[in-house]
C-alpha positions as CSV (number, residue, x, y, z in Angstrom):
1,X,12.5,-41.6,-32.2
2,X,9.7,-42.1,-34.0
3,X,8.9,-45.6,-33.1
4,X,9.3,-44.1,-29.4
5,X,6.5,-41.9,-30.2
6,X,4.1,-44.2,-32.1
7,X,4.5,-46.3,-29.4
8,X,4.3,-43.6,-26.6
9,X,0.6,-42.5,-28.7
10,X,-0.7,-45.9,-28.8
11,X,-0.4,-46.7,-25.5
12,X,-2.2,-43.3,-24.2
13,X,-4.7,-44.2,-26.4
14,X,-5.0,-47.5,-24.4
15,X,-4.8,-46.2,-21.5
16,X,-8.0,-43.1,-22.4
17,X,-10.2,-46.1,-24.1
18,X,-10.0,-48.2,-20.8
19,X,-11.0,-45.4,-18.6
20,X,-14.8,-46.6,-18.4
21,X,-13.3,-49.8,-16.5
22,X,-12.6,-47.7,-14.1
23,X,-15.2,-45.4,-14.3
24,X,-16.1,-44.4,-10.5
25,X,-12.4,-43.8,-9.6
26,X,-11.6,-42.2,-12.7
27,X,-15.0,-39.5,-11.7
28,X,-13.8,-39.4,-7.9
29,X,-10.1,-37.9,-9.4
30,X,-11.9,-35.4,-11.4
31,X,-14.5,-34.3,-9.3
32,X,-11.4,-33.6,-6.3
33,X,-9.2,-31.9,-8.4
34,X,-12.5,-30.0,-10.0
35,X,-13.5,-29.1,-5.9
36,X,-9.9,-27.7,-5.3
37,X,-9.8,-25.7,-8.4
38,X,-13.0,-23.9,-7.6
39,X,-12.5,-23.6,-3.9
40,X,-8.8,-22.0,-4.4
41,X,-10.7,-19.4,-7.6
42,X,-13.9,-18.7,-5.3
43,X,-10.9,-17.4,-2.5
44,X,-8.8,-15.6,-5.4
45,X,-11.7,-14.2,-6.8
46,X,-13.2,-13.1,-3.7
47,X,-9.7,-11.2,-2.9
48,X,-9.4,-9.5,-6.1
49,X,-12.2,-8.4,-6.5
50,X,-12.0,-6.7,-3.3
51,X,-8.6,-5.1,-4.5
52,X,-9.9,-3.9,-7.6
53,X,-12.9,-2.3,-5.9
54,X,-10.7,-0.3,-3.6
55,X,-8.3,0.7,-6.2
56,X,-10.5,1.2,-8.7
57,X,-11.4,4.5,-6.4
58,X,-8.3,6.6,-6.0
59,X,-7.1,9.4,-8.3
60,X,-3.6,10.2,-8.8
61,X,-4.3,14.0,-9.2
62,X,-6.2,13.5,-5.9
63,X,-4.6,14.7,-2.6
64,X,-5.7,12.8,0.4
65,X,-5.2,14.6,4.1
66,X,-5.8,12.6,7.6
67,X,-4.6,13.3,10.8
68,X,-0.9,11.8,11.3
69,X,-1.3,8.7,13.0
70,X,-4.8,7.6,11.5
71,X,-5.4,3.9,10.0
72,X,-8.8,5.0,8.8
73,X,-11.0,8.6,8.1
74,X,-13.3,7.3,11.0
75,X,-9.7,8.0,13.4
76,X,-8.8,11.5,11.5
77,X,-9.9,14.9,12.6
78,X,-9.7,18.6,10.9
79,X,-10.7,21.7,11.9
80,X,-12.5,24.5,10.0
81,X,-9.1,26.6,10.4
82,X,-7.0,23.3,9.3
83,X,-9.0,23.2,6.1
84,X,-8.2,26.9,5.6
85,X,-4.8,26.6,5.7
86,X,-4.7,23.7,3.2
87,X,-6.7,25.2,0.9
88,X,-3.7,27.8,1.0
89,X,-1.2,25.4,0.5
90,X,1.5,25.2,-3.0
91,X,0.1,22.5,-5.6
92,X,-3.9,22.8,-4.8
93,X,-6.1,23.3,-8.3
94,X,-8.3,26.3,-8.0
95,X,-11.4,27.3,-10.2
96,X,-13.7,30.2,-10.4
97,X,-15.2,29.2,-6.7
98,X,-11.6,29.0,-5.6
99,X,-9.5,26.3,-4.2
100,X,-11.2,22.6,-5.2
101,X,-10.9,21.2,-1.6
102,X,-13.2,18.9,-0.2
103,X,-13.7,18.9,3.9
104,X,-15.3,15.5,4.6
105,X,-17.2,13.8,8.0
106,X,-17.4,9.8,8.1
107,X,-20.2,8.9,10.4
108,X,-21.1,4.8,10.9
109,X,-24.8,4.4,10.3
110,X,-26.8,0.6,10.7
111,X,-28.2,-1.1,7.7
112,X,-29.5,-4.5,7.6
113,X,-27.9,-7.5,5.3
114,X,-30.2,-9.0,2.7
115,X,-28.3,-11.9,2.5
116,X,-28.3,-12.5,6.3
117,X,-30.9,-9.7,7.6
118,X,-28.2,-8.7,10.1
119,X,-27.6,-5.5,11.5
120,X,-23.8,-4.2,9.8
121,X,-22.1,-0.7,9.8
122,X,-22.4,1.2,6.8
123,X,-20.6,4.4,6.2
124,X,-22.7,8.2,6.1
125,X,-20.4,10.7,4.7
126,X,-20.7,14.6,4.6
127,X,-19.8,16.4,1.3
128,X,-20.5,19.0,-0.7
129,X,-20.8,19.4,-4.9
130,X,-17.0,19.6,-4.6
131,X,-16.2,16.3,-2.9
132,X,-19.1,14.6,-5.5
133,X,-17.1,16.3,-8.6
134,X,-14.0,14.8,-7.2
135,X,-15.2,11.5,-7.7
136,X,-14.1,10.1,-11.2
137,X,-16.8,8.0,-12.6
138,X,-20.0,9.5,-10.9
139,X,-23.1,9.6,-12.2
140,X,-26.6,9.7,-10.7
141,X,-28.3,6.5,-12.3
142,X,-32.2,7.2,-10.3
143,X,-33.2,10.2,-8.5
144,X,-31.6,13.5,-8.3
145,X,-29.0,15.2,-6.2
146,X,-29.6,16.0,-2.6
147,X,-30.8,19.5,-1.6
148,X,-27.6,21.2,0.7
149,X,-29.6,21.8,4.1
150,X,-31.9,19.1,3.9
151,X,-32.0,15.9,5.6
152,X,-31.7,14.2,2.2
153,X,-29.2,11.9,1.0
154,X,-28.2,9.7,-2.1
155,X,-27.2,5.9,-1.7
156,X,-24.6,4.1,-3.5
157,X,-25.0,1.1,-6.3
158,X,-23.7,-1.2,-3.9
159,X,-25.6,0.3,-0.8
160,X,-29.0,-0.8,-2.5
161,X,-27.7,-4.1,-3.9
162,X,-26.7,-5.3,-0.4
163,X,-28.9,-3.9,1.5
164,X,-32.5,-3.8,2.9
165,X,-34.8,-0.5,2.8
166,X,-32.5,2.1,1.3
167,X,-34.8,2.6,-2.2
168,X,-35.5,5.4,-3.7
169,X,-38.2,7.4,-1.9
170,X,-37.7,5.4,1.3
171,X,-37.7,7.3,4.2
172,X,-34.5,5.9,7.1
173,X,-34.1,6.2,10.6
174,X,-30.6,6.3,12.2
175,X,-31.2,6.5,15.7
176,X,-33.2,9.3,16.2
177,X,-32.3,11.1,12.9
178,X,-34.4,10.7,9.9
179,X,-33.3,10.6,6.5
180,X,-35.2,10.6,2.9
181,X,-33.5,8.7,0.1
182,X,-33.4,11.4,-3.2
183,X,-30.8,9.7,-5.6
184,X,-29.2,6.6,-6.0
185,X,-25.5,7.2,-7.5
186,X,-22.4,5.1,-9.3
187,X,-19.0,5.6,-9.1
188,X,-18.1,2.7,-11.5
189,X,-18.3,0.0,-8.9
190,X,-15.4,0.9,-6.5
191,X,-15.7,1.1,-3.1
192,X,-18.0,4.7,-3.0
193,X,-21.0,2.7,-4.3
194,X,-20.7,1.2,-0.3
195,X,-21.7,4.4,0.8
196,X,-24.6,6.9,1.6
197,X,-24.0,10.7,1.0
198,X,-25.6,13.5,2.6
199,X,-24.5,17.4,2.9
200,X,-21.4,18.2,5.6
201,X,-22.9,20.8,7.5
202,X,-26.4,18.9,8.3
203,X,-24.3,15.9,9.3
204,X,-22.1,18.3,11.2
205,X,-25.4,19.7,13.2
206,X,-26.9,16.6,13.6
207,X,-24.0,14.5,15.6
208,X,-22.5,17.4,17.0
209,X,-19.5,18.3,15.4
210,X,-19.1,21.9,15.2
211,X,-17.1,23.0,12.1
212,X,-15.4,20.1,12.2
213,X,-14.5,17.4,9.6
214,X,-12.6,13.9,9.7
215,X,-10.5,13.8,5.8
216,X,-10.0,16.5,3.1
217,X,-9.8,15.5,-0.6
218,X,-8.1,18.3,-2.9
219,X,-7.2,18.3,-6.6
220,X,-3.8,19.2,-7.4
221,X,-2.7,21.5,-10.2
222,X,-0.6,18.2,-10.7
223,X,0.3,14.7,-9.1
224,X,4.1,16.1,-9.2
225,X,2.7,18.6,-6.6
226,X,2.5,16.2,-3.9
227,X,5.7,16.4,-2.6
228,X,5.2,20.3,-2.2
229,X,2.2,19.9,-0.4
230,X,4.1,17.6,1.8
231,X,6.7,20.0,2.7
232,X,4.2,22.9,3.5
233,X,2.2,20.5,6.3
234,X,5.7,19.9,7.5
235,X,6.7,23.4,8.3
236,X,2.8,24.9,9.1
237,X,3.1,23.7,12.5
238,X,-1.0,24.0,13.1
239,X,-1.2,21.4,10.9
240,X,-1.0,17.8,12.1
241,X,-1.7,15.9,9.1
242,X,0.1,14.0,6.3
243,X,-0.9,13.3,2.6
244,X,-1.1,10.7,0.3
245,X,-2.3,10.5,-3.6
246,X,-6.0,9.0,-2.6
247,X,-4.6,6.3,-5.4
248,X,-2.3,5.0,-2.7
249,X,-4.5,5.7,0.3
250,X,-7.1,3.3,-1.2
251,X,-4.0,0.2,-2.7
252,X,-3.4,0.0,1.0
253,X,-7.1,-0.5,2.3
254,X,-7.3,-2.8,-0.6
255,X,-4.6,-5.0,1.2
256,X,-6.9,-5.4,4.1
257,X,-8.6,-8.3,2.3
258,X,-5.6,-9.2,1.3
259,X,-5.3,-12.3,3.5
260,X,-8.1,-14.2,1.6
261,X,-6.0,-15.0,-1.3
262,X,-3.2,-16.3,0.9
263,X,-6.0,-17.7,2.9
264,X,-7.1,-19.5,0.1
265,X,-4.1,-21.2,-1.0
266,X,-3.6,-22.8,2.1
267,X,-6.8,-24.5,2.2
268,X,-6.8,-25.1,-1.4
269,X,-3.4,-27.0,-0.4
270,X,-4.3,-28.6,2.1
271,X,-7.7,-29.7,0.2
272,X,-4.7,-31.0,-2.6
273,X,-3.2,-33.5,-0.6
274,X,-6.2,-35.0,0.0
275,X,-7.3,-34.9,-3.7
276,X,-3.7,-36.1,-4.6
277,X,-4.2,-39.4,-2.0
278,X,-7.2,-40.2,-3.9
279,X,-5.6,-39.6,-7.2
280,X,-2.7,-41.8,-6.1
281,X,-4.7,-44.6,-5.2
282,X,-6.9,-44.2,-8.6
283,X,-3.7,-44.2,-10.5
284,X,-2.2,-47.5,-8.7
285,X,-5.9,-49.3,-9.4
286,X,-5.2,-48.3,-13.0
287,X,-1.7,-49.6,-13.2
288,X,-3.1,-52.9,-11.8
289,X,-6.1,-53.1,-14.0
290,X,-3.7,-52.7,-17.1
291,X,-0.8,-54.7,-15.3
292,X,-1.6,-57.8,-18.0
293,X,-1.9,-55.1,-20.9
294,X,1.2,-53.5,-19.9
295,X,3.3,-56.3,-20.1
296,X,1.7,-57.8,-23.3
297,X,2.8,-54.9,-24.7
298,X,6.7,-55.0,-23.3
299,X,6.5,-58.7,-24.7
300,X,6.1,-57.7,-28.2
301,X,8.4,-54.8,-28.0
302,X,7.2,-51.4,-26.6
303,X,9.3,-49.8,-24.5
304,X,9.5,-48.7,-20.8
305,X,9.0,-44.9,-21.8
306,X,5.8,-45.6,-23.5
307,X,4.3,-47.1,-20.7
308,X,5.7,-44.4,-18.5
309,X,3.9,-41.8,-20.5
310,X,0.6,-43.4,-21.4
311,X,0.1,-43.4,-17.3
312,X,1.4,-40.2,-16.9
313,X,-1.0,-38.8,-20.0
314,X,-3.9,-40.8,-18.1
315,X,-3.3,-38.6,-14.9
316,X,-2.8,-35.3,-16.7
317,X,-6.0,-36.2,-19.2
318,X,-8.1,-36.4,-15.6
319,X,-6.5,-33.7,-13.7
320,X,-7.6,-31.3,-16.3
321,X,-11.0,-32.5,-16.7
322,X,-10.8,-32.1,-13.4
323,X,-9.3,-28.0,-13.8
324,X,-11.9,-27.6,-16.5
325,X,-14.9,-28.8,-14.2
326,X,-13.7,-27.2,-11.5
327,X,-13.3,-23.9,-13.6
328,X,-16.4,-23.7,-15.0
329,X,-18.0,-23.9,-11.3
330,X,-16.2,-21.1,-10.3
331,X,-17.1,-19.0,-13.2
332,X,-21.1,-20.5,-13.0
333,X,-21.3,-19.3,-9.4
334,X,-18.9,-16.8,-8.4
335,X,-18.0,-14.8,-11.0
336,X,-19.6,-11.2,-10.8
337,X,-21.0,-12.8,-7.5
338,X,-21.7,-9.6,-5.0
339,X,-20.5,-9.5,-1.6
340,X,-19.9,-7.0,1.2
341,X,-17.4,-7.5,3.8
342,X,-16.0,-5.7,6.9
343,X,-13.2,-3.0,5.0
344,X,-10.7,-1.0,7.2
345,X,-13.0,1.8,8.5
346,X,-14.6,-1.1,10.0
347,X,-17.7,-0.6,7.9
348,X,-19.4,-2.8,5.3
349,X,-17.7,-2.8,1.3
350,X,-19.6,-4.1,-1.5
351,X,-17.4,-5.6,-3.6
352,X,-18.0,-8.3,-6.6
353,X,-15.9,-11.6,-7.2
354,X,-13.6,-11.2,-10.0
355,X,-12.4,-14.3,-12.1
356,X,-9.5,-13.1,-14.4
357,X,-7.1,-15.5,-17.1
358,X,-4.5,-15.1,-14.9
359,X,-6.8,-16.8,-12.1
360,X,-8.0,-19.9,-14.3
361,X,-4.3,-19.9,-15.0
362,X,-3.7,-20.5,-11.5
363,X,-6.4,-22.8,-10.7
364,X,-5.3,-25.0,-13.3
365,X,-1.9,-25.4,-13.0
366,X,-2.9,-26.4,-9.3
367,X,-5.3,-29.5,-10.6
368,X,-2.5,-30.0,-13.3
369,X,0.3,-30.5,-10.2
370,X,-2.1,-32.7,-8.9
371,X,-1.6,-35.0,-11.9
372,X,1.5,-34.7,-12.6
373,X,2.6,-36.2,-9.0
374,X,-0.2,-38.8,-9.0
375,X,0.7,-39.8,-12.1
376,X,4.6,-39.9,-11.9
377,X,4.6,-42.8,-9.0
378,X,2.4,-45.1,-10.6
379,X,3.9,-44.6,-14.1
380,X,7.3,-45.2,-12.8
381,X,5.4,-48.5,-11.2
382,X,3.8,-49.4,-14.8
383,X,7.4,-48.8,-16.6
384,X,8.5,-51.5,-14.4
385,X,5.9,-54.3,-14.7
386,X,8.2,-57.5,-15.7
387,X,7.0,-58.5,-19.3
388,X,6.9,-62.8,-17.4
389,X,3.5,-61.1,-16.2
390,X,1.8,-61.1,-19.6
391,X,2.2,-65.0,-19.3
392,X,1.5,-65.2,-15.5
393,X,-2.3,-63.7,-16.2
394,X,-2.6,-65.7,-19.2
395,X,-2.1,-69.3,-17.7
């Protein structure tokens, strides 16, 4: 056994020293298994991030009411005598001020890309103190607070990252409604930093809603009260909404952006059998090159195995150069890279890419598949090089 593996080690070590022979070949493996590695991270990364952004929003202590049959808040409706009644219902926290129930309007407002300069919708939502207390993680991190009554609003992290013309002081036009930036707020990154805030009733007065509102956010005494709530909007038969924990409202918007991970595995795949053509046909040049080596080595005693392996460990050795290269890029260029996308209101999220272990994990046991089939054909090839060879080359 240990002749088996001295042999095996010495033949790798062959097979690494020669790799200059074969330089260009040996580069064009690593740099296609490095582009699939980053290409299939950039998509992972890009999906994940997303995901973590709109999970990273909802509370489980949170109640979340839309109209039955709603995808999205910008589809719900509530009335002023709706919100009443679910203020009243079993399970909702109260305080000094009484219940802690936040009536909501989602209005769709234009902003323009910086990346693209692009006109995209961006979401306007009507609040009050309550609805900004209900939102774990705020903080106001420029400006100040917007005045209830006023035509003032505050703009998310995210808002003024991706966006032009939404600093602090500016003044902004939305059709013919004009607005004056007070605040700029974070929410720890998640998917409220994508939006502008501005008090209920003005929004209400300006586009003509009455006392009306789209979603209601209340905090429960407990997340065990949920099920109470939902048993109360069953049997009030003015009410025509359903509840959720907002935790679970936002894992499923999250999955909306799902599709890019998937997305990204099948081009990445599709990208590998390319990459693993080219690593074939580097692999078989290799095998050739060493053909005479191979079987000098058979002649004076080393084994089929060891030639097996010190192919196979030539394939592997490249293939994760290649993961390693191909890593790195991702990390260099997408990593903490912000984007905004369309997100199921059918408004803009800001969202960074998020490059995890488990990602790097993924990307390279991709490049290191690559190898291992490249490098199994061609080392079953170089295990059977006939040792009359050795003598063949030599006359």
């Amino acid at each position: 056994m240990s002749t088996l593996m001295s042999q095996s080690a010495a033949v790798i070590k062959m097979n690494i020293q020669s790799l200059p022979r074969r330089l260009w070949m040996s580069l064009a493996m690593v740099f296609a298994s490095a582009v699939v590695v980053a290409i299939l991270l950039a998509f992972l990364a890009m999906a994940k991030g997303f995901d973590a952004t709109m999970k990273s929003a909802g509370s489980e202590d949170i109640a979340f009411f839309m109209r039955t049959g709603s995808a999205a808040e910008l589809n719900s409706s509530a009335s002023r005598e709706q919100v009443n009644l679910i203020e009243n219902a079993p399970g909702i926290a109260r305080d000094e001020q009484g219940p802690m129930v936040s009536p909501e309007l989602y209005v769709i407002v234009d902003g323009v890309k910086k990346s693209t300069q692009n006109e995209a919708n961006i979401p306007l939502r009507g609040l009050d103190q309550r609805g900004v207390a209900m939102r774990k993680g705020f903080t106001l991190v420029a400006g100040r607070m917007f005045n209830p009554g006023t035509d003032e609003l505050i703009v998310g992290a995210g808002i003024l990252r991706e966006f032009d013309g939404f600093e602090l002081g500016q003044e902004i036009r939305f059709g013919k409604y004009k607005w004056k930036v007070v605040g700029v707020f974070s929410t720890g990154g998640n998917v409220f930093e994508s939006e502008l805030w501005a008090d209920a009733k003005v929004i209400q007065n300006l586009y003509n809603r009455g006392s009306s509102y789209q979603s209601i956010r209340a905090r429960m005494t407990s997340p065990d009260s949920l099920p109470l709530i939902a048993e109360y909007l069953k049997n009030e038969p003015r009410l025509t909404h359903e509840v959720q924990a907002e935790s679970s409202y936002f894992a499923e918007q999250g999955k909306s952006l799902g599709y890019m991970a998937m997305f990204g595995w099948v081009i990445s795949s599709i990208m590998a059998l390319g990459a693993l053509a080219g690593a074939l046909n580097t692999m078989y040049t290799s095998v050739s090159d060493r053909a005479m080596e191979i079987a000098t080595l058979r002649a004076i005693g080393f084994s089929h195995f060891s030639a097996f392996i010190g192919t196979m460990a030539e394939a592997m050795t490249l293939a994760a150069i290649g993961s390693i290269v191909g890593s790195l890029a991702a990390f260099i260029f997408f990593d903490g890279l912000s984007a905004s996308t369309l997100g199921g209101s059918f408004t803009q999220v800001v969202f960074s890419f998020q490059l995890s272990p488990d990602l790097f994990i993924k990307g390279i046991s991709m490049a290191l598949i690559i190898g291992f089939i490249s490098g199994f054909f061609p080392a079953w090839r170089a295990a059977r090089v006939p040792v009359i060879v050795a003598f063949q080359t030599a006359r």
